[in-house]
Every structure is written in C-alpha cells, then in structure tokens.
LUMSE-685645 format. One record per residue (C-alpha): x, y, z. Coordinates in steps of 0.05 Angstrom, whole numbers, plus 32768, in hexadecimal, padded with zeros to 4 digits. Each point is the difference from the previous one (the first is absolute). Layout:
N
XYZ;...
END
This chain:
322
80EA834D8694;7FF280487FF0;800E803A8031;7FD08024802F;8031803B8000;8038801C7FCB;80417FD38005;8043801A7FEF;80367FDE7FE1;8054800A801D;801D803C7FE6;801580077FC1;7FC67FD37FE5;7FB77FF87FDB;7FC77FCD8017;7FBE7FED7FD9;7FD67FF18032;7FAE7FFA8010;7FD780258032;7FC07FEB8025;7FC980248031;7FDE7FDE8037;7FBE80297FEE;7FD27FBD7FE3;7FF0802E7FC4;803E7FFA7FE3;800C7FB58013;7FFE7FE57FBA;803F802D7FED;804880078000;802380467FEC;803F7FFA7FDE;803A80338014;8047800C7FFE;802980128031;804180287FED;8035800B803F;803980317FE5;80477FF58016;7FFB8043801D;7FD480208034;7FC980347FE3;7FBB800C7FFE;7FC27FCA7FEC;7FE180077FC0;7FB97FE28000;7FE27FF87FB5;7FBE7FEA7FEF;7FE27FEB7FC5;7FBE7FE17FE6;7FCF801F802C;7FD3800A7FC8;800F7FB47FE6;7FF3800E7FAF;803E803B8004;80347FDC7FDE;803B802E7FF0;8011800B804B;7FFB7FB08010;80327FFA7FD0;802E80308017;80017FEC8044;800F7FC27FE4;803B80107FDE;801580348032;80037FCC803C;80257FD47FD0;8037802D7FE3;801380168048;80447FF88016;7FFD7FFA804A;804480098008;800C803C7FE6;7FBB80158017;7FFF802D804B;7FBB7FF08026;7FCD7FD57FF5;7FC87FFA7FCA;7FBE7FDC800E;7FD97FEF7FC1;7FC17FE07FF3;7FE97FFF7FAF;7FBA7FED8008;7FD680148031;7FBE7FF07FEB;80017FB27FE8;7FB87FFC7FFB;7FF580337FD2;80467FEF7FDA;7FE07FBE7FF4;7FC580147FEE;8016803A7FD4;7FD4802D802E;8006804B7FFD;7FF9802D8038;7FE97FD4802F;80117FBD8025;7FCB7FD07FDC;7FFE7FD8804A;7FE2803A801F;7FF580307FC8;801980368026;804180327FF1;803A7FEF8026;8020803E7FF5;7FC68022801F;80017FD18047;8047801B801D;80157FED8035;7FD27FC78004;7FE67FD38026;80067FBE801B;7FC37FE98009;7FE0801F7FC6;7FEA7FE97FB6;803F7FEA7FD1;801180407FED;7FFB8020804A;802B7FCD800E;80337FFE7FCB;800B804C8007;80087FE68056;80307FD37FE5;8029802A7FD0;800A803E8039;80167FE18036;802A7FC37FDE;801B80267FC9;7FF3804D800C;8015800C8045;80437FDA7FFE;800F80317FD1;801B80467FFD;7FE480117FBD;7FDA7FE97FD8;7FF07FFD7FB2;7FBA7FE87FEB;800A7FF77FAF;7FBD7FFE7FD9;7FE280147FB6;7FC180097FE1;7FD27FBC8009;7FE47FDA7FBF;7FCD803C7FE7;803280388015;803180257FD5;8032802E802C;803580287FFA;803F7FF3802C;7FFB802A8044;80157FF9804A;7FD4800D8040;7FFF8019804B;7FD880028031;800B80298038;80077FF38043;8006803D802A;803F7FEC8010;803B803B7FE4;80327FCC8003;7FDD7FBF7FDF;7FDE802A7FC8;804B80247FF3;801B7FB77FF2;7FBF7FEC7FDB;7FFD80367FCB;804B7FFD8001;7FFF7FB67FEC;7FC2800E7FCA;802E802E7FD9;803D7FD18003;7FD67FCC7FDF;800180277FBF;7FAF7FFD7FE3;7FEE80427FDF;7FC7800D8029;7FF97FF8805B;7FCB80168023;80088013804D;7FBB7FF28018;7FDF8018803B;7FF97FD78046;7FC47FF67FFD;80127FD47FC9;7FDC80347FC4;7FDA7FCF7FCF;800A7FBB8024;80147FEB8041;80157FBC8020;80387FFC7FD4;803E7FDB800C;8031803F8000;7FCF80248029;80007FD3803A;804880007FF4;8009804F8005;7FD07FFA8039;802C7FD0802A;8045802B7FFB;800E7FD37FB6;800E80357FC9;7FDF7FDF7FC2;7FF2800A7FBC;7FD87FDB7FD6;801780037FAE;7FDC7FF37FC3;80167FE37FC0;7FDB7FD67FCA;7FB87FEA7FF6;7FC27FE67FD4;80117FB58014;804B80077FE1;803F7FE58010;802B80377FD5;804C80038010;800980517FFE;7FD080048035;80217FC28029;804480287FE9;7FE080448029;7FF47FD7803E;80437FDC8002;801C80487FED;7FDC801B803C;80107FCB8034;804C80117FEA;7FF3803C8010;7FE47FFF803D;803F7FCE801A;8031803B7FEC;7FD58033801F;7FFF7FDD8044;80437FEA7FF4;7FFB7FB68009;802C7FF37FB0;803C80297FEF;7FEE802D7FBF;7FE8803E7FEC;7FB880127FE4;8004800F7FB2;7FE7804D7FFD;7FAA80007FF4;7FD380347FE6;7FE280158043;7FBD7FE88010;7FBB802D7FF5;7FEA8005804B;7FB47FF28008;7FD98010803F;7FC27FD07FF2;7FE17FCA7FD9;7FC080137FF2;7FD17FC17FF1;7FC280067FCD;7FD07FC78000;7FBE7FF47FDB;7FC18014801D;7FDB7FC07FD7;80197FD07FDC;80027FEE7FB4;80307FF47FC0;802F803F800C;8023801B7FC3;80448028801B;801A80357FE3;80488005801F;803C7FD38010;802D7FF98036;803080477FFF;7FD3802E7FE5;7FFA8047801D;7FBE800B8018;7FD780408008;7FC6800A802F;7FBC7FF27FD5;802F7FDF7FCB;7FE57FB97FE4;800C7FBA8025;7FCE7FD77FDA;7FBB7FFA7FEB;7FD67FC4802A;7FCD7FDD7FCF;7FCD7FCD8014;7FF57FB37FDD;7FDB801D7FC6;8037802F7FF2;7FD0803D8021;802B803E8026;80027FFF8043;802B80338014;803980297FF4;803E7FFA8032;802E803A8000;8038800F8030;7FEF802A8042;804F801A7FFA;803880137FD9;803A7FCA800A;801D7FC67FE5;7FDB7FBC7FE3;80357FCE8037;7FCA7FBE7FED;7FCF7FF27FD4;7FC67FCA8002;80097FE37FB9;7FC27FCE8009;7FC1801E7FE6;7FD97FD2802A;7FF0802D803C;7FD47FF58039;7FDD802B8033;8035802F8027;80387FE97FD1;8040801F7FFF;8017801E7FB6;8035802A8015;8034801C8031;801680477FF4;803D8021801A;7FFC804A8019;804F801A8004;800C802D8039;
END
C-alpha cells in the first residue's frame, strides 16, 4: 500500500518506497521515493527530479544518487523522488503535464483540489518539500532545449534562507547561478520558490538537455548533489577546489511575437550583446518574418533547438551577470 505521507526507515538505513495523494486527480498514480535515515542526526535533504517529465539526465542521477547512499555513514536524512511528472515521462511530454497540459513547475505550492498539475505541485510541497530543510530541485533543458550547466535562486526576503540558498548554489559547482529576485524574475510558481518562500532554502540546478541521457551531464548532477552533502555536512569529505561561479542577477526570457520555422543563430554559452542576432523566424513558404535579436548583453543559459515555433514561443533565456 503506498504512503499518504514520507516514511522513514531505522537509522542507519535506505527504503524504496511509493507515495499517494488523496486529491482524485492524482488517483490513478503512485510516486516512487526513497527514503534514506543516516546513522547520525543532521539536517533533511529533499531532492526532486522530473518535474519537467522528458529531462532525463537529472532522473538518472537521482537514481543513482539514492542508490549509492550509504546510510550509515550518512548524518540526516535524504528524501528523494526521481520522477515527478509520470504523465509527461510516459508520454515523453515536454514542459507540461500532458493530463492537464499545464507546467508543474509553474503551480507551487499547489493545490489540492486543483487540475493534475495544481495538484501534483500540492502533493510534492507539503509531502516532500516541507519535511525538509533544504531542498534541491535538479532539472536540464527539455527535448527542444540546449543549455549550458547553471544553478538558480530565488529569493525570499528572508537574510537567513537566501544566505543558505546562494551558499548551497555555489557548493554545487555549475559555472553559472543566478540569484533571482522574489518576485520570482522570469517565472514564478516554481518549486524552489515556494520553497524559499516557506523558510526552505532551495536551489534548483541545471544540467543536460535536447531529449538526452548523456553521462557528463548526469556526472555534473551527481557531482553537485556531493557537493551539497559536504557543504551541509551530512558525508565526511572535503569539496575538490572549483573555478568560482559567474554570478547572474536575472534570466531574461525572449519569446516570439508569431510563430513560424525559426532559423537560430546561437547555441547554448554564447555571449550575447544587446541587438546581437538570436535567429531569423520564416514562414511555411520559406518567407521572413522577422528578425529576433537579444534585448541584453548576457549569456545564451538555453536554447530552443526546434525550429517549429508557435505563437509566444520561447527561443531563448539570457543571463545578465551582476
């Protein structure tokens, strides 16, 4: 029978377990999770995976992660779930959950009596997230993204939370984090920003993308999850000396204003300068539509690599340091 609430194993110990809601939009499905109880006392490590169900390289590392635990010599406990979104890992849906097509990572905290994804998100904070005292949200760039590896934060207001938050996104060891705003900058609703919101620090990373399952980006995540154990001191071990991280201040979104074939012109870690060239938008006959070009200078952090493009469709998130 699968649990209504997170279930920990005796000390010193690791259980695979499955997690159900009692919201009827979710009654079809079971989560599964592990549940890691250290010999030791220390803080709970919440890590999510699979929001976005077609972002493969972070599935698998929670995968292996959870499994390469030693809960003995381990001080805490560790609450992982690999796959959030089933439907759309099913389905091989990006973005979205296909059962609602709305973004999950867009609905935090949720609700119960919502659609799927309102729910899920319910399901997620207060099963998962709140019987936590951190939390890791691991992600990558969906099927039609190419990304280069970054960290974020959202801030909360909170001195204390975003401290440990930012803290946390630099342990993890990407080249790139970005301490967002609390109003949540480009997107809000998002797992770490409910998180932040609720006295959690969070981070969300991102590794990976365009629908692959490639092992140096699985090998950043497990890296970073590592990392973030030493950092909060829950393993015994020191961090291996990293290039520090280029500090951003915002992710600056650019989406089309109508849709067509689109033709990009950059990749995933270019520098970009304000008026510089994204892409060129062409209709069915091969016609121009448009030029895009970026509104700032920054860095390229994702890429939409499908040239299919509808109205309002995102092509690119840009990095401004600060």
């Amino acid at each position: 029978m699968a649990d209504r609430t997170i279930v920990f194993p005796a000390p010193g110990h690791t259980d695979r377990r499955l997690l159900a809601s009692a919201s009827p939009a979710l009654a079809d499905y079971e989560w599964p999770y592990f549940a890691i109880r250290g010999a030791a006392d220390g803080p709970t490590l919440c890590v999510i995976a699979g929001i976005h169900g077609a972002e493969y390289p972070p599935i698998d590392a929670v995968l292996r992660f959870s499994r390469a635990i030693d809960p003995t010599a381990l001080r805490g406990r560790i609450i992982a779930v690999p796959i959030a979104n089933l439907p759309a890992f099913w389905t091989r849906t990006p973005f979205v959950c296909p059962a609602d097509a709305k973004n999950p990572n867009r609905a935090f905290p949720g609700d119960p009596h919502g659609t799927f994804s309102q729910a899920l998100a319910h399901l997620l904070f207060e099963a998962v997230i709140r019987r936590g005292d951190y939390l890791v949200d691991l992600h990558c760039g969906d099927l039609v993204e190419d990304l280069v590896p970054y960290c974020g934060v959202q801030q909360s207001g909170n001195e204390r939370v975003d401290r440990s938050a930012v803290d946390l996104a630099v342990a993890f060891g990407l080249p790139y984090v970005c301490v967002e705003p609390p109003s949540g900058g480009a997107v809000a609703g998002t797992a770490d920003g409910a998180a932040g919101a609720a006295g959690i620090p969070a981070i969300y990373a991102e590794a990976g993308g365009i629908g692959q399952l490639r092992q140096g980006d699985v090998a950043l995540h497990l890296r970073g999850l590592h990392r973030v154990l030493l950092q909060l001191g829950m393993v015994e071990g020191r961090r291996e000396a990293l290039a520090a991280p280029t500090m951003l201040r915002e992710v600056v979104l650019v989406r089309a204003k109508q849709g067509g074939f689109f033709r990009k012109a950059v990749a995933a870690g270019d520098t970009m300068a304000t008026g510089g060239l994204i892409g060129r938008m062409i209709d069915l006959w091969g016609d121009p539509l448009a030029e895009i070009t970026s509104p700032v200078d920054g860095v390229a952090l994702f890429v939409t690599t499908s040239p299919a493009i509808g109205p309002d469709g995102l092509l690119i998130g840009i990095g401004i340091p600060g």
